[in-house]
C-alpha positions in Angstrom: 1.6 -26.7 -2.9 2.0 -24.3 0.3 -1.3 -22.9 2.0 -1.5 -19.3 1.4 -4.2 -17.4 3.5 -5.4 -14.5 1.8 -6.7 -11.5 4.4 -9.5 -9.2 3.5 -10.3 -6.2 5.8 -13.9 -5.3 5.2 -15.6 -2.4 5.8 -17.6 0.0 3.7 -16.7 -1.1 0.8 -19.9 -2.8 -0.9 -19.4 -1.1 -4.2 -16.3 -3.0 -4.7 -16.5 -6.3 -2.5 -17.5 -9.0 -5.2 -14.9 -7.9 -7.7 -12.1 -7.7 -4.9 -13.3 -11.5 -3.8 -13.6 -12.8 -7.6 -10.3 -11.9 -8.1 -9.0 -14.0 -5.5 -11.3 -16.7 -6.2 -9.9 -16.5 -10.0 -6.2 -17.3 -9.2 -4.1 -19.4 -10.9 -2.5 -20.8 -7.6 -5.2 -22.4 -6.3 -4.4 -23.8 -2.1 -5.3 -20.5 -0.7 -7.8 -19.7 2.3 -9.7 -16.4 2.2 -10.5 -14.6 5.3 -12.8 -12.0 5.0 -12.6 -9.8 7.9 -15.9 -8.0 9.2 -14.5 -5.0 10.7 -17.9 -4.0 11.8 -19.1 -3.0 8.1 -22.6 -1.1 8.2 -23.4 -1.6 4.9 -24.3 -4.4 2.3 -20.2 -5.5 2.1 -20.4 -8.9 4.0 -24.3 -9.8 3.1 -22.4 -10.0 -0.8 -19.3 -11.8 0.3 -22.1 -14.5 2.1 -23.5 -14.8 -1.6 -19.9 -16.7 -2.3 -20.4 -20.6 -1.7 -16.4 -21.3 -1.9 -15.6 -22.8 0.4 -11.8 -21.7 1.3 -13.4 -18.7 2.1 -14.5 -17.6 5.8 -16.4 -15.0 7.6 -14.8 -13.7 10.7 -16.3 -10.8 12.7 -15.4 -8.4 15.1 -16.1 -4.8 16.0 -15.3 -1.5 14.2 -11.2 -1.1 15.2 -9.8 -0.2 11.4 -7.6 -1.8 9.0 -4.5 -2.9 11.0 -6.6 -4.7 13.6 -9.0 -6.5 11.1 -5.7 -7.6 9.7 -4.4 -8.2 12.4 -7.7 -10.7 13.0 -7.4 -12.5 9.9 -3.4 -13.1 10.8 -4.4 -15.0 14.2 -7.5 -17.3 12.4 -4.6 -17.7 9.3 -3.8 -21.6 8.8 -1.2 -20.5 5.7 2.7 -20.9 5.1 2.1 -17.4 3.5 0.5 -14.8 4.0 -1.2 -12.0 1.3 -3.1 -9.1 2.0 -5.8 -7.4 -0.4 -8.0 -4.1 0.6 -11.6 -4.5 0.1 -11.5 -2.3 -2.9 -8.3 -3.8 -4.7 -7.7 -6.6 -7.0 -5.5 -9.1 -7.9 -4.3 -10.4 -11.8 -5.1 -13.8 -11.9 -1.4 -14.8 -11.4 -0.5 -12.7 -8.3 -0.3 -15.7 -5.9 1.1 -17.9 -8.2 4.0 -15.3 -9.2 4.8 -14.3 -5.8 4.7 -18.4 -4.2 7.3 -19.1 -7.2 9.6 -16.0 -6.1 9.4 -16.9 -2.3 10.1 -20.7 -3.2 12.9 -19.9 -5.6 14.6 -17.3 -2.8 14.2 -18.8 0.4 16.0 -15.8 1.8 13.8 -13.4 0.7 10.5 -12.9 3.7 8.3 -10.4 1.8 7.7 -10.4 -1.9 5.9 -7.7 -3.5 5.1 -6.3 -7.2 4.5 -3.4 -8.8 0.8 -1.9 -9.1 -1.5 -0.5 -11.7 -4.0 2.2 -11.1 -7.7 2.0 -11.6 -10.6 4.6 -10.9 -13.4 4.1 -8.3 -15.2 2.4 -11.8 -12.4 -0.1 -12.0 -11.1 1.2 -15.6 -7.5 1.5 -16.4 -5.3 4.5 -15.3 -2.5 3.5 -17.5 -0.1 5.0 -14.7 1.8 2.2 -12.4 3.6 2.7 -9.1 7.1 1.5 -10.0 9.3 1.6 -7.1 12.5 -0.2 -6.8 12.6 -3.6 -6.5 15.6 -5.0 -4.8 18.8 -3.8 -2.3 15.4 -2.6 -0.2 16.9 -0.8 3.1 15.2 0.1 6.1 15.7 4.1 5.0 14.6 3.4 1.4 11.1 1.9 3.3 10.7 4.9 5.8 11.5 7.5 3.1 9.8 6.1 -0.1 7.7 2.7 0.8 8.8 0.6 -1.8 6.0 -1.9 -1.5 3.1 0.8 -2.3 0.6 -0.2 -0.9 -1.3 -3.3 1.3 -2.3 -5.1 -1.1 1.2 -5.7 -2.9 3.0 -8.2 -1.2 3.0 -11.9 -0.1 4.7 -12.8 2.9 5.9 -16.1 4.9 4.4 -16.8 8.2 7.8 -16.8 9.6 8.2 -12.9 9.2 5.1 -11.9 11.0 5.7 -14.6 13.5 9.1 -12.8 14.1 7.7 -9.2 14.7 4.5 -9.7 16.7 4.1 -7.8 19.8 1.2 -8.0 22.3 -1.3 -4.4 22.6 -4.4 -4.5 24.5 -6.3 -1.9 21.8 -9.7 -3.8 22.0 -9.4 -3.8 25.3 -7.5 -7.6 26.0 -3.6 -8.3 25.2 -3.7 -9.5 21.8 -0.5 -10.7 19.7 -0.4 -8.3 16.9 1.2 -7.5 13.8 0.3 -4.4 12.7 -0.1 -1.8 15.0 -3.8 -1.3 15.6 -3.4 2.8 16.9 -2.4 3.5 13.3 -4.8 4.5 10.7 -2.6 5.6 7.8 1.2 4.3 7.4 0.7 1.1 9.3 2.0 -1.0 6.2 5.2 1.5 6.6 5.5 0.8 10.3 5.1 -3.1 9.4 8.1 -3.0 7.0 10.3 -1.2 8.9 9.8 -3.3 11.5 10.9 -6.2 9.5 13.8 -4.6 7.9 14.9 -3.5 11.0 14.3 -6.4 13.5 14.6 -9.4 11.5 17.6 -10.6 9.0 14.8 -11.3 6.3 14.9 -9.7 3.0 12.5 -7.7 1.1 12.0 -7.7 -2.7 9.6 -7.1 -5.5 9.1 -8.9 -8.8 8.7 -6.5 -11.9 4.9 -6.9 -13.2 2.0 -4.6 -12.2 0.2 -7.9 -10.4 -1.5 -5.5 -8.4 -4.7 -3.1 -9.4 -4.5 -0.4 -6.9 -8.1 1.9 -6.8 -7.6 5.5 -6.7 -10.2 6.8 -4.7 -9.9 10.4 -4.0 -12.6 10.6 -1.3 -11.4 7.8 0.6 -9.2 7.5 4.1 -5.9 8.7 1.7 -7.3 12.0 1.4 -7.0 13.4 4.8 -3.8 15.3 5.2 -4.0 16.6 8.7 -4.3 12.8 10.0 -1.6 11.1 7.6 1.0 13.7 8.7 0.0 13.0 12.5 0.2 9.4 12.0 3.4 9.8 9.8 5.1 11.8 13.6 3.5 8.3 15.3 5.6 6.2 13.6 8.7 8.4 13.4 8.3 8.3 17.3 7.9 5.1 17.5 10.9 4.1 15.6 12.8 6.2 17.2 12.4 4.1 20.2 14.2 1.4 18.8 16.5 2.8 15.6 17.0 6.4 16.9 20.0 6.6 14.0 18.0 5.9 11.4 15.2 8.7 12.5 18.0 11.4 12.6 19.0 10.3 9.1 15.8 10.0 7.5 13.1 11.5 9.4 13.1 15.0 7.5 13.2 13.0 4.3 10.4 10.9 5.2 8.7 13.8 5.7 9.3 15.7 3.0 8.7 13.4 0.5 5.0 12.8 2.3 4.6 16.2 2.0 5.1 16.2 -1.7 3.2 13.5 -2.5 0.3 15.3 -0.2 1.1 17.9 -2.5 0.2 16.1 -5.9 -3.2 14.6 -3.9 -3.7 17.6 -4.0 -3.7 18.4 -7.1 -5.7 15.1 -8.1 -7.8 17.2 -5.7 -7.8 20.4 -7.8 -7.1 22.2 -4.5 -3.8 24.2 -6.2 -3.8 26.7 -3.6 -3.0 23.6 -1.0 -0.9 22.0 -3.6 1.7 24.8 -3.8 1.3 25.0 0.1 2.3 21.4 0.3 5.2 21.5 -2.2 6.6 24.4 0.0 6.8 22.5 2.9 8.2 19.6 1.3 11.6 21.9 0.2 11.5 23.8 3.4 11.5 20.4 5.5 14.6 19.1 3.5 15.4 20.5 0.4 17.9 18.3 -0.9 14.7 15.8 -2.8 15.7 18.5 -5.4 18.8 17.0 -6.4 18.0 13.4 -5.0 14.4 13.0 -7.4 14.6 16.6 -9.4 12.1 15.0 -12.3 9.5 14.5 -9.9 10.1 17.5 -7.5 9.7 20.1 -10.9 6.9 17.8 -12.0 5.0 18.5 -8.7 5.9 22.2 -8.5 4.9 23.0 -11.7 1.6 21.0 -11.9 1.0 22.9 -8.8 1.5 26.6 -10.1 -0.4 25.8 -13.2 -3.3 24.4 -11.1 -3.0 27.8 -9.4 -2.3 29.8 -12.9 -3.7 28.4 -15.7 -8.0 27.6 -16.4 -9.1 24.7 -15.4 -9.8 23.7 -19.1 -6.7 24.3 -20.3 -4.4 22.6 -16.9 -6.8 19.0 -17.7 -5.2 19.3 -21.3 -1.8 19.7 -20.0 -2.5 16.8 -17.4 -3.9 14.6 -19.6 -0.8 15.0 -22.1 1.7 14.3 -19.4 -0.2 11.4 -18.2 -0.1 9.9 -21.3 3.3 10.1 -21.9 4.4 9.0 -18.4 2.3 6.3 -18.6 3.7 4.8 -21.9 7.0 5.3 -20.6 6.1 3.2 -17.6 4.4 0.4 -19.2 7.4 0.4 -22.0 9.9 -0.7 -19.0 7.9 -3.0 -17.3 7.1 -5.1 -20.2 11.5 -4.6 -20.9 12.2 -5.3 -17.3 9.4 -8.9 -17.5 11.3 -12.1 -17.5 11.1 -14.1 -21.0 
């Protein structure tokens, strides 16, 4: 069995720590390191993890530098063949590793494996709604436009990979090899993927089951639009530096579709007035994601007026009627889509 070091950034997050670390403790694939990562964490977060006695997992420290550079941390103490990452607030299914070891074993040209994820509230309960990207023919404009992999704490990747992209920054002050870029606060898992796609021959594919539970937390970093779209023009600059064609194809689209899905935080938000705003400049900046995703372009336009239109009372029973129903609809096609 292949050593897979599992990285946890921490750092504020002591609501959520101990069910994060139980469910890697709980997995079924059991030759796995766990590197908890201290970025600096103020409050009670790594005084719980110390209440763990397991001992695959480790307590590494540093100062507050944010989520790329704590992972970037764990990547350097990392004694694994593969590599997973899970946010402090996340969790796994007990099968995660196990699933993604057996994908990456039976397709030795595939570098990064990732699956689906199910939402959960700041309580943990069920959201019934999935992220359910595509899962194979992954392209470097399909990453920089729509992210395929969701989210940090989706995929499983071999040591190889990261080996294959690292560059050298001196953000805490000393060159450091590095993986993901540590000046990058929101979209760094975007930058990281590209970089792959684009720099190395590896592949990139996701297996069909939510193996993921991703937390919806509406106060947290994900919230602040000014500083996503900022970060979003850093890594369209950076890119540029090194795939200038694929910029002028995609970075309007890349754009936009941030922009929309802004939009619908939004909304999550009940901020309609900034919703329709949003959804505005999403068409203005490239108005074609009305015929290349209509469904979800009218969904997000109209949730957006009747935010703006309709009482409150009576929009939460047209949300929770359309969640519903997508949600089914979802879960329907990834139990069709499971192998058997």
């Amino acid at each position: 069995m292949k050593t897979v070091s599992v990285v946890i950034p921490v750092y504020k997050v002591e609501k959520y720590i101990a069910a994060t670390v139980q469910s890697v403790l709980a997995q079924t694939y059991k030759n796995f390191e766990l590197l908890i990562v201290d970025d600096g964490s103020p409050d009670r977060s790594i005084e719980i993890c110390q209440k763990f006695t397991d001992p695959r997992l480790k307590i590494i420290r540093q100062e507050n530098q944010g989520v790329s550079a704590a992972r970037n941390t764990g990547i350097r103490y990392a004694q694994g063949k593969y590599l997973a990452f899970l946010d402090g607030d996340d969790l796994w299914l007990p099968e995660k590793l196990e699933k993604h070891i057996l994908h990456l074993e039976n397709f030795p040209n595939v570098g990064v494996s990732f699956s689906r994820s199910a939402f959960i509230d700041e309580t943990g309960k069920p959201l019934n709604l999935y992220q359910m990207p595509k899962l194979n023919e992954i392209t470097p404009d399909l990453i920089f436009c729509r992210n395929p992999i969701g989210n940090g704490s989706a995929p499983v990747i071999r040591r190889e990979v990261l080996k294959s992209i690292k560059f050298e920054d001196s953000f805490s002050g000393k060159a450091e090899p590095c993986y993901f870029d540590p000046r990058l606060h929101h979209f760094e898992d975007v930058e990281c993927w590209l970089r792959i796609a684009l720099k190395t021959n590896w592949e990139v594919e996701g297996i069909p089951e939510a193996l993921t539970l991703y937390r919806v937390n509406l106060k947290g970093a994900s919230t602040n639009i000014s500083k996503q779209l900022e970060d979003l023009e850093k890594v369209i600059e950076k890119t540029r530096a090194y795939a200038p064609e694929l910029v002028e194809r995609c970075a309007n689209r890349a754009r936009a579709y941030e922009l929309r899905f802004l939009a619908r935080r939004s909304v999550s938000l009940r901020n309609g007035k900034a919703a329709v705003e949003l959804a505005h400049r999403a068409l203005a900046t490239h108005w074609r994601i009305f015929i290349e995703e209509p469904r979800r372009t009218l969904l997000t336009l109209g949730a957006a007026y009747s935010l703006c239109l309709f009482p409150q009372s009576f929009y939460r029973q047209i949300e929770e009627i359309a969640l519903k129903i997508t949600g089914a609809a979802q879960k329907r096609r990834i139990l069709q889509e499971q192998p058997r």
